[in-house]
N, C-alpha and C positions, 0 to 999 in steps of 0.2 A: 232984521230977519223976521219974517209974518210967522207970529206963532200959528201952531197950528190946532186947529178945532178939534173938541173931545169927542169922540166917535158915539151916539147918540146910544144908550142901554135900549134894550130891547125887552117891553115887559111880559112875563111871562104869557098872558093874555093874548095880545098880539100874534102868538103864532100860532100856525095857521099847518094841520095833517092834512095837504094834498093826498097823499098815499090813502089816507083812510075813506076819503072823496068818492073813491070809486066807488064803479058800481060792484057788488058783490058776483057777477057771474066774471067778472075782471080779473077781482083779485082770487078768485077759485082756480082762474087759468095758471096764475103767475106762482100761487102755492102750489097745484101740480107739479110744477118743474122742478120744483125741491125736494131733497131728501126727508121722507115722511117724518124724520125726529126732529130736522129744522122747521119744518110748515107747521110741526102742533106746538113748536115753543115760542111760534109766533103770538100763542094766545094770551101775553103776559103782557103786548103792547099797551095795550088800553080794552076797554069792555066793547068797542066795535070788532076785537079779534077774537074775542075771546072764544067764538063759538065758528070761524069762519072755515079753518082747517077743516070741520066733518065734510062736506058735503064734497069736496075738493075728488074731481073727476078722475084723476090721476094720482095710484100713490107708488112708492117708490121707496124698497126697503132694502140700499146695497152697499149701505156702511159700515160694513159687522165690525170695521175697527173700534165704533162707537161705541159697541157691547163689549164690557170685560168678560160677560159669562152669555151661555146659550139661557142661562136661568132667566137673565134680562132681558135675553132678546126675546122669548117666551112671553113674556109680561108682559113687552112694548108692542108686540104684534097683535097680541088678543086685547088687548085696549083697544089698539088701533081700529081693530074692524069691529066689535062691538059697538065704540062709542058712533059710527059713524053717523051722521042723519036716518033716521030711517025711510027710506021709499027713494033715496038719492039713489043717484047712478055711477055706476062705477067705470068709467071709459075703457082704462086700462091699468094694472097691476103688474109689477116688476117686484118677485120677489129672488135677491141674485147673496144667496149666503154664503156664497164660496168661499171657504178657509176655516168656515166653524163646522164643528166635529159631533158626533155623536146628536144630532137634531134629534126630538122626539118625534117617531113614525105617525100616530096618530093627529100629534098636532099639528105638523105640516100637511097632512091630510085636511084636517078639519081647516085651517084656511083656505087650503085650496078651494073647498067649496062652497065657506061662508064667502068668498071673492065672486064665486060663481050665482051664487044668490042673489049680490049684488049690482048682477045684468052686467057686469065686467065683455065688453065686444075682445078685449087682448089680455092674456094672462102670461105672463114667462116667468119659470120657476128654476134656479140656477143652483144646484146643491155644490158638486162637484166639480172638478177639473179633468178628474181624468176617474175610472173603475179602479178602486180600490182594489190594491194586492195582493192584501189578506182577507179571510173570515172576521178579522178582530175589527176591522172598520166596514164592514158594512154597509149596503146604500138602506136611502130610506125607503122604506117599503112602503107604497101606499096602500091603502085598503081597497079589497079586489071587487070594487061597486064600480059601477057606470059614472061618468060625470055627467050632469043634467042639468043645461043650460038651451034655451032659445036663443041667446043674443050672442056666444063665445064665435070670434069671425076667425080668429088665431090664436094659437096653443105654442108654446114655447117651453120644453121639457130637457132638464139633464140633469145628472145626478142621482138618480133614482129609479127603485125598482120597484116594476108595473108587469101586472099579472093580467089574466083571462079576460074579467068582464070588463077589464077598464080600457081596451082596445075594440068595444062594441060604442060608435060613435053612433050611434043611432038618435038618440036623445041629447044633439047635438045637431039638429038639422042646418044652423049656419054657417058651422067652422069651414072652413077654407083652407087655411094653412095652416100644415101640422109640422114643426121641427122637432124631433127628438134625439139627443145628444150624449153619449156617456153613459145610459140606460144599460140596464137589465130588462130584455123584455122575452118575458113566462106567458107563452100565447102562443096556440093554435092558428089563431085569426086574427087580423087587423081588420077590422071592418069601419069607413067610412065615406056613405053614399052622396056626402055634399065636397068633398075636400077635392080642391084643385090642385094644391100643391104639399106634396110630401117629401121630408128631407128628414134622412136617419143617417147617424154619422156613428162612429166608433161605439156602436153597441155591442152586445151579446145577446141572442136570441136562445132561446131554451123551450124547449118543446115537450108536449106528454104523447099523444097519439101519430102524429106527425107533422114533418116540417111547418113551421111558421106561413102562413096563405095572407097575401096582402090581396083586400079587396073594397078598390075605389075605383067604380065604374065612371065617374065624372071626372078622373084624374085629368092633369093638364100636364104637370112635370113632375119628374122624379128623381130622386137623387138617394144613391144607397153608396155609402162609402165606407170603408175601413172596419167591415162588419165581419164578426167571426161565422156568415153564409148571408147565400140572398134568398130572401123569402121566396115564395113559388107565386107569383103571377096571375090575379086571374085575369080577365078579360077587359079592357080600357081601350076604346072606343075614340074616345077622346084625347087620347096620349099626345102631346104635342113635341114635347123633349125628354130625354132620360139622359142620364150618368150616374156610371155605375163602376165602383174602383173597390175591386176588391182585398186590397191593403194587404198585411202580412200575415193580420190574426185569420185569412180567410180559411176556412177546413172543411175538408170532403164528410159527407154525413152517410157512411154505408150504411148505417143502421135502420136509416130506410126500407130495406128489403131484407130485414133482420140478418144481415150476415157483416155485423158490425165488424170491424176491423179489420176486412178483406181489403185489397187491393183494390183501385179502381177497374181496371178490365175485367176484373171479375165480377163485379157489382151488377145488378141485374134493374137498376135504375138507369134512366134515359134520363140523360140532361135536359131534355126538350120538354118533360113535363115539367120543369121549373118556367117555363111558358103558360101553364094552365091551358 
């Protein structure tokens, strides 16, 4: 019987990091597509890694199982966007915490806009699942500033509550698509002169002087669904499709013509100015 041959040892030397081979705009793609706590703990491979994760065009933060506390995930996020290269570009940001509770207001604030700084063209920011039932959980309140970005193409919002100036898209002249989802939204106006396409789903709208006024003259589609009223309309030009499903939570707003809690026939508002 032919004995057989000892399988030759393999010296450490000998082998050979294809993976680390590449070119660096490569492996920036291929870290994108990972979740942000696995691409930065890529940098313990060797000293070609060690620094590859900053600049990584795409980050991606929607593993909250990974966090035992909101204190860590606190910690891992402001690393996160601190350490990044500076003057790199940010393609696109997913930040999707749903299931962690009590977020601090300010500092999901303050990402949002250090993301925006970062020339980010896609942001989507996911708190919630659904508007809180009680006072005691509360959504997170952003700060009632503008966002100010040249390069944001798309806005992706739920979970959270947005006041006055931060529905003035003005200093946003790229965006295009705006979704907002599960919101609180404390506004007079919607204002946004670039945006083709707007989708607002199971919010609450809350108003000071009167109804909520949605105005995007370059609008292309629109989509209003399962909202406790529909904003008032103004003028789109451009309208190419709409859908509009007024769900369960919808409600008659008499207080329009101050004789709140009348009847509708008696009500001294025209439906047809919710046309503008």
């Amino acid at each position: 019987m032919p004995r057989r041959g000892k399988t030759p040892k393999v010296s450490p030397g000998s082998f050979q990091d294809h993976l680390s081979a590449l070119p660096d705009a490569l492996l920036h793609h291929v870290l994108g597509l990972l979740e942000a706590g696995d691409a930065v703990r890529t940098c313990v491979l060797s000293r070609r890694w060690r620094h590859l994760w900053r600049p990584t065009p795409r980050l991606r933060v929607t593993d909250t199982e990974a966090f035992r506390s909101v204190e860590k995930l606190n910690g891992f996020v402001d690393q996160l966007l601190l350490l990044r290269d500076a003057g790199s570009v940010l393609d696109e940001c997913e930040l999707d915490l749903r299931g962690l509770l009590r977020l601090d207001d300010a500092l999901v604030d303050l990402w949002i806009r250090r993301v925006l700084a970062c020339h980010a063209r896609v942001l989507r920011v996911h708190l919630y699942a659904n508007l809180p039932a009680s006072q005691e959980e509360p959504l997170v309140k952003l700060v009632d500033q503008p966002l100010l970005s040249q390069h944001l193409v798309r806005l992706e919002l739920s979970g959270v509550h947005l006041e006055e100036r931060l529905f003035d898209f003005s200093s946003c002249p790229a965006l295009e698509d705006l979704k907002i989802a599960d919101c609180v939204l404390h506004t007079d106006k919607i204002f946004s002169r670039s945006s083709k396409h707007i989708s607002v789903r199971g919010c609450q709208f809350l108003w000071d002087m009167h109804p909520t006024q949605l105005s995007a003259p370059n609008l292309v589609s629109l989509q209003l669904h399962d909202c406790n009223m529909i904003p008032i309309l103004e003028s789109m030009p451009s309208l190419e499709s709409a859908s509009v499903n007024l769900g369960r939570v919808y409600e008659e707003y008499c207080d329009i013509c101050d004789n709140g809690g009348l009847e509708l026939e008696e009500c001294e508002w025209d439906d047809r100015d919710l046309l503008g």
